[in-house]
C-alpha positions in Angstrom: 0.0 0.0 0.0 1.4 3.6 -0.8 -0.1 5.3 2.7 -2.6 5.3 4.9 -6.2 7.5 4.7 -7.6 8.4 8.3 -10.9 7.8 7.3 -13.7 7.3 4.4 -17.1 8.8 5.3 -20.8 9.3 4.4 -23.0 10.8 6.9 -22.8 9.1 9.8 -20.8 6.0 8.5 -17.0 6.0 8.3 -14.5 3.2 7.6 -11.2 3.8 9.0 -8.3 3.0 8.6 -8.4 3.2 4.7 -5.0 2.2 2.9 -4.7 3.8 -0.3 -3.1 1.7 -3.6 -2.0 4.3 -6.1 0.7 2.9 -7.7 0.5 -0.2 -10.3 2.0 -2.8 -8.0 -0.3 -2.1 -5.2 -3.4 -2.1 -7.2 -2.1 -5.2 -8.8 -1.6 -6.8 -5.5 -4.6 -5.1 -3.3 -6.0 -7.6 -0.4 -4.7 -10.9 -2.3 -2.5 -12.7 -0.1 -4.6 -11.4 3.4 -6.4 -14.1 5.7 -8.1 -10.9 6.8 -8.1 -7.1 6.9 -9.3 -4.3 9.3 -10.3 -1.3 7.7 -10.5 -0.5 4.0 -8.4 -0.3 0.6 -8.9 2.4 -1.8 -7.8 1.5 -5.3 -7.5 5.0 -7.7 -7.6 5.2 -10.4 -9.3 1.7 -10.7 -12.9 0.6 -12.3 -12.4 -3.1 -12.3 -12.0 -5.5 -9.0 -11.2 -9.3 -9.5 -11.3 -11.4 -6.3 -9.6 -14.4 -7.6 -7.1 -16.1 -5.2 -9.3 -14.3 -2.6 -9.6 -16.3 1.1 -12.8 -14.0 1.5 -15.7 -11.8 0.2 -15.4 -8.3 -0.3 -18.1 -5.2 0.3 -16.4 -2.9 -2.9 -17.8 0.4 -3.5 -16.8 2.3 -7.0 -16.5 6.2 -6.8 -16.5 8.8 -9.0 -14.2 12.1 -9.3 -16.5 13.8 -7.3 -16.6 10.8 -4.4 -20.0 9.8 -5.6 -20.5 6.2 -5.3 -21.9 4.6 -8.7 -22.2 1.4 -7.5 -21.6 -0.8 -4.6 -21.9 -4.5 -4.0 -21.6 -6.4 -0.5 -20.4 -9.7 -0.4 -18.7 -10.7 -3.7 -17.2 -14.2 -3.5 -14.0 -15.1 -4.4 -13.0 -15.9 -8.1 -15.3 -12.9 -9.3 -14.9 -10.0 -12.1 -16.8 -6.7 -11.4 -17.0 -3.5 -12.3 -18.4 0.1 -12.9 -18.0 2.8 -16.2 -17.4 6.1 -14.8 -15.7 5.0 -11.3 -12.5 6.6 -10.6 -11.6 4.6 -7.9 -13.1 1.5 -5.3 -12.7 1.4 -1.5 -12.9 -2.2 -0.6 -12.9 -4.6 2.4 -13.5 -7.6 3.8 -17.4 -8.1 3.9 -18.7 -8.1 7.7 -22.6 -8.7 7.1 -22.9 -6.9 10.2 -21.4 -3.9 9.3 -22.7 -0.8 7.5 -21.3 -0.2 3.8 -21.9 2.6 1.1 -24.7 2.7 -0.9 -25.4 3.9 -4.5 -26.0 7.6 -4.1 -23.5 8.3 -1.2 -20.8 11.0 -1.9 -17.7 9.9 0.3 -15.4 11.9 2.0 -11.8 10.9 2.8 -10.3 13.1 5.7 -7.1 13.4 4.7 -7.9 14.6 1.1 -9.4 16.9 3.1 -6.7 18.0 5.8 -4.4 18.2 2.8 -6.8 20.7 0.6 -7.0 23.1 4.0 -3.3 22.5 4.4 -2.8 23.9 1.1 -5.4 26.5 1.3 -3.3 28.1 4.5 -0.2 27.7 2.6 -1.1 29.8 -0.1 -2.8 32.8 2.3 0.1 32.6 3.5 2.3 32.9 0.6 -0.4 35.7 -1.4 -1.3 32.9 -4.1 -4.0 30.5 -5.0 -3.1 26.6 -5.4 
């Protein structure tokens, strides 16, 4: 994984931690190879999922630019293909059926997308510009 997301939220649900997999390798590799995993993955960019090799489902949502999810399907077996035309990027995990998940029509927030876009935003008062 390339670094680690506080959170993911929408309303009153959040996932945390959330990995993020930006680079080739670690989108190539995402959860394959865990017996299990606490928190969540977020693939970008990425529109297609494949659990084969997987020791467990997943609960995948897929994103747009604007953190609009598209799509989202709980409990995909292993050995599956899926996907979404439009998504920018899926947070997965392991499926808990107990658990809350995403829905179609949620707009997700990631805090440190966040944190970083106010960081920047002081920076640049404090240098006179705009970023």
């Amino acid at each position: 994984m390339d670094e680690e997301v506080a959170d993911a939220r929408s309303g009153g649900f959040r996932v945390s931690p959330v990995l993020v997999a930006a680079t080739m390798a670690a989108r190539a590799k995402g959860l394959l190879g865990t017996r299990s995993f606490e928190g969540a993955l977020l693939l970008v960019p990425c529109r297609r999922v494949h659990t084969f090799g997987m020791a467990y489902s997943l609960d995948i949502a897929f994103v747009d630019r604007s953190g609009k999810v598209l799509r989202s399907v709980r409990a995909i077996g292993p050995n599956r293909l899926t996907g979404c035309r439009g998504a920018l990027a899926t947070i997965e995990r392991q499926h808990d059926p107990c658990d809350e998940w995403f829905a179609q029509g949620d707009t997700i927030a990631l805090a440190a997308a966040e944190r970083e876009r106010k960081r920047s935003e002081r920076m640049s008062s404090v240098r006179g510009y705009d970023v």
